[in-house]
C-alpha positions as MATLAB code, in Angstrom:
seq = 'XXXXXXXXXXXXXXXXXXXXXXXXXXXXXXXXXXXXXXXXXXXXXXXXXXXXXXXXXXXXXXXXXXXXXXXXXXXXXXXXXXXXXXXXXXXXXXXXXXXXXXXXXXXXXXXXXXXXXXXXXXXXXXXXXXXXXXXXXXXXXXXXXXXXXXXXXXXXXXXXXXXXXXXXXXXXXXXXXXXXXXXXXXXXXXXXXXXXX';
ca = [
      19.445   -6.746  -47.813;
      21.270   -3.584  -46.233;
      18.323   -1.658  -46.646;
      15.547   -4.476  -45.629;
      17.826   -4.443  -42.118;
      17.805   -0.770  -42.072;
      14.323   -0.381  -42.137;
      13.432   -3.138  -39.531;
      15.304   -1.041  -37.571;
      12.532   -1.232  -34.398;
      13.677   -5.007  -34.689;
      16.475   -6.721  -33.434;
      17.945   -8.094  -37.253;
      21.837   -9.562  -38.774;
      22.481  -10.496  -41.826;
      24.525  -13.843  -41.878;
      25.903  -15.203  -45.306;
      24.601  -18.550  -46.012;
      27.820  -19.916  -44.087;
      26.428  -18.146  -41.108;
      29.053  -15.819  -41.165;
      27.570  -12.703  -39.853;
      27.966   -9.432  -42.557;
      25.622   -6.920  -40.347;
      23.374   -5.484  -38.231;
      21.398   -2.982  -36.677;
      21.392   -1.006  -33.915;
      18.553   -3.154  -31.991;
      20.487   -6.030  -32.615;
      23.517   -4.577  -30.811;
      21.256   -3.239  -27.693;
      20.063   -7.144  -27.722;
      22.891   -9.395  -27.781;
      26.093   -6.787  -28.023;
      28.279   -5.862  -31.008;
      28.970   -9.644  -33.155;
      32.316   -7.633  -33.097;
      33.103   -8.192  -29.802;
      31.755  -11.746  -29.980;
      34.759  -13.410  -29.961;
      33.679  -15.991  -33.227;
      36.728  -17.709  -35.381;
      35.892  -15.843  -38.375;
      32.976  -14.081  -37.336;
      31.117  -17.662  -37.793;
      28.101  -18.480  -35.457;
      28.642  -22.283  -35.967;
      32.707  -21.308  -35.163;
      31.073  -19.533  -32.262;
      28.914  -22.436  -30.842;
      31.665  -24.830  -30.973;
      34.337  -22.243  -29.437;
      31.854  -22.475  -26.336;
      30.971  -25.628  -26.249;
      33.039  -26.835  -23.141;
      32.803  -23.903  -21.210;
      29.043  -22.769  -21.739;
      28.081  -21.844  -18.270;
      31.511  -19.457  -18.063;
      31.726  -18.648  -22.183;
      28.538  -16.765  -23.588;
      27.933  -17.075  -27.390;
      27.088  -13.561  -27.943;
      28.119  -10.420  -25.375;
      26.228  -11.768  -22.872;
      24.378  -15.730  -21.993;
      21.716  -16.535  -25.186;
      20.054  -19.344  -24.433;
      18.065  -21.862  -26.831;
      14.548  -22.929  -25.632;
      15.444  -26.416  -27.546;
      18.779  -26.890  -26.136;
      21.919  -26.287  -27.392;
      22.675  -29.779  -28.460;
      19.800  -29.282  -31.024;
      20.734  -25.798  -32.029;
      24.154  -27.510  -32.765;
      22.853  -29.941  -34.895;
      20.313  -27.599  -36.325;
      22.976  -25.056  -37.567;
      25.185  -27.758  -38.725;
      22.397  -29.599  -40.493;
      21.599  -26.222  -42.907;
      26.013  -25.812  -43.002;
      25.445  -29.044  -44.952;
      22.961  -27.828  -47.614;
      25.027  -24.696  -48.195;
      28.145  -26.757  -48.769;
      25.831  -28.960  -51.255;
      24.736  -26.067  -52.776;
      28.408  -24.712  -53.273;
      31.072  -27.499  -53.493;
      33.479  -25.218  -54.988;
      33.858  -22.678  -52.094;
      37.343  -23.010  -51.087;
      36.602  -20.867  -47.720;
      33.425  -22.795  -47.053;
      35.662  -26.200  -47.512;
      38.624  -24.944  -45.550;
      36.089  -23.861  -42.809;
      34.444  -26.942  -42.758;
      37.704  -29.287  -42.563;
      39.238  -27.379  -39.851;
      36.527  -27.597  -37.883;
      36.345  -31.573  -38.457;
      39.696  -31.831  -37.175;
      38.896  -29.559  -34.152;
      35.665  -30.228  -32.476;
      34.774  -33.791  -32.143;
      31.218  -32.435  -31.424;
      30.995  -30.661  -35.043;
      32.291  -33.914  -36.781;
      29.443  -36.597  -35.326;
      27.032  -33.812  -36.287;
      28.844  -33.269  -39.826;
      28.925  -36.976  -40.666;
      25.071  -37.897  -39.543;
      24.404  -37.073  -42.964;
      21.648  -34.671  -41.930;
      20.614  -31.791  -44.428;
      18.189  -29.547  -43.483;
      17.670  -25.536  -43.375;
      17.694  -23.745  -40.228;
      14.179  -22.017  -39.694;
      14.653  -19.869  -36.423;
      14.015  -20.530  -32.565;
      13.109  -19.409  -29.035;
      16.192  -17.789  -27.016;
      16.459  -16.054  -23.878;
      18.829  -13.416  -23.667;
      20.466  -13.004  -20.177;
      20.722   -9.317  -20.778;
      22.773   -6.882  -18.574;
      20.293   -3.934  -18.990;
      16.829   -5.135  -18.579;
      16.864   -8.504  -17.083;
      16.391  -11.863  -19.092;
      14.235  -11.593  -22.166;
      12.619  -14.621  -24.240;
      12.444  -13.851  -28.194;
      11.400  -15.257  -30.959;
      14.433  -15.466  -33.796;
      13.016  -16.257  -37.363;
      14.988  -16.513  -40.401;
      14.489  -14.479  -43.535;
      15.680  -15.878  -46.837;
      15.385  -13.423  -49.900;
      14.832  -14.897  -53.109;
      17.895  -14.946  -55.192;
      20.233  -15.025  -52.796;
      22.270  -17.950  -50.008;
      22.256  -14.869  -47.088;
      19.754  -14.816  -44.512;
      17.938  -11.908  -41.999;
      17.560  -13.228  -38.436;
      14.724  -11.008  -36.765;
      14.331  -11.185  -33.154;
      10.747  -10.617  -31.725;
       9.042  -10.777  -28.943;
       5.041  -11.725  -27.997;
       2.908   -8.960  -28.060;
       2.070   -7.582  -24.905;
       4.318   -9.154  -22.075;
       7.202   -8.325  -20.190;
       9.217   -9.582  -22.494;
       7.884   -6.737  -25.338;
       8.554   -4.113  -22.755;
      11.925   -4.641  -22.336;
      12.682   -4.841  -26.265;
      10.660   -1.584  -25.921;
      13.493   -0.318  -22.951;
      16.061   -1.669  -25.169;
      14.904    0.641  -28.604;
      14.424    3.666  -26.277;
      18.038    3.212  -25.468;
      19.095    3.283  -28.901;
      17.683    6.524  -30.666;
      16.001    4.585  -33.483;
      15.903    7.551  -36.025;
      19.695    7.999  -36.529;
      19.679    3.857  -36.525;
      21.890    2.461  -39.582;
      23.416   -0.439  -40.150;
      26.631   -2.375  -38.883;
      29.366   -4.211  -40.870;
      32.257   -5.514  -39.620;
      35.724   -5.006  -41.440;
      35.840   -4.629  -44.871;
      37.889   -7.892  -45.640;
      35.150   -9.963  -44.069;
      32.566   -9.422  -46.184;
      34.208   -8.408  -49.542;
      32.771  -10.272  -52.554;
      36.442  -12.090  -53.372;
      36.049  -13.877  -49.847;
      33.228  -16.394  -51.015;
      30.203  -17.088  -49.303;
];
């Protein structure tokens, strides 16, 4: 997986563990939405992260800077907790993944309706726009990459060939020196083996 994200390194890409818990990056991703490290997610968590912004999403960006679903954020909500559910089905004897998933029952009202709709389904990417401090807004397309074998999952950011858009990811790797690029993991503790998904 490390080296798969390496080598898109001309490609915005994270790896998230299958509790969307984000493990690394690359360089592009950091010149597109800011180092996940300064993010500001409970537990480095993108679901913890939706929620934690929830109430304040005009003032509160998710990432470094505004990312904004095409669908809405009501159904990204529902989409992200929809594919939490499978992975929980999958693993019903993660102690993290149940401790993460109770405290945010008791905390966000919004998380439990979602939770409790019964709704299982895996998440399979989306349109964002990316309020970006550099080159202006810029509309991507995020897919999701699931190796065989494995619960962790690539997120790719694109954008359509040939459009405004595609220059300014183009701005964005010119900034970064793409042949020293390597990839990003937060602290060791966070995505050690013994720590479950």
């Amino acid at each position: 997986m490390q080296r798969l994200v390496h080598q898109l390194g001309a490609t915005p890409a994270g790896i998230f563990a299958a509790d969307w818990t984000i493990i690394g990056w690359n360089k592009m991703w950091t010149a597109a939405a800011g180092d996940p490290r300064a993010y500001g997610w409970e537990g480095r968590s993108l679901v913890a992260g939706m929620f934690q912004t929830r109430a304040s999403r005009d003032r509160d960006p998710i990432a470094a800077w505004p990312v904004w679903s095409w669908r809405g954020s009501d159904a990204e909500e529902e989409d992200l907790v929809a594919d939490l559910r499978v992975t929980a089905a999958a693993h019903p004897q993660d102690e993290r993944l149940a401790s993460f998933v109770e405290g945010m029952l008791r905390r966000e009202p919004a998380f439990a309706r979602l939770w409790f709709n019964g709704t299982a389904t895996p998440w399979a990417g989306d349109r964002k726009t990316i309020e970006h401090p550099r080159v202006g807004d810029i509309t991507l397309d995020v897919d999701v990459l699931m190796p065989a074998g494995t619960d962790l999952r690539i997120l790719t950011c694109a954008a359509a060939a040939e459009t405004t858009d595609a220059e300014k990811l183009d701005a964005l790797r010119a900034a970064c020196h793409l042949p020293g690029n390597s990839l990003t993991r937060p602290d060791p503790e966070v995505s050690s083996p013994d720590q479950g998904l």
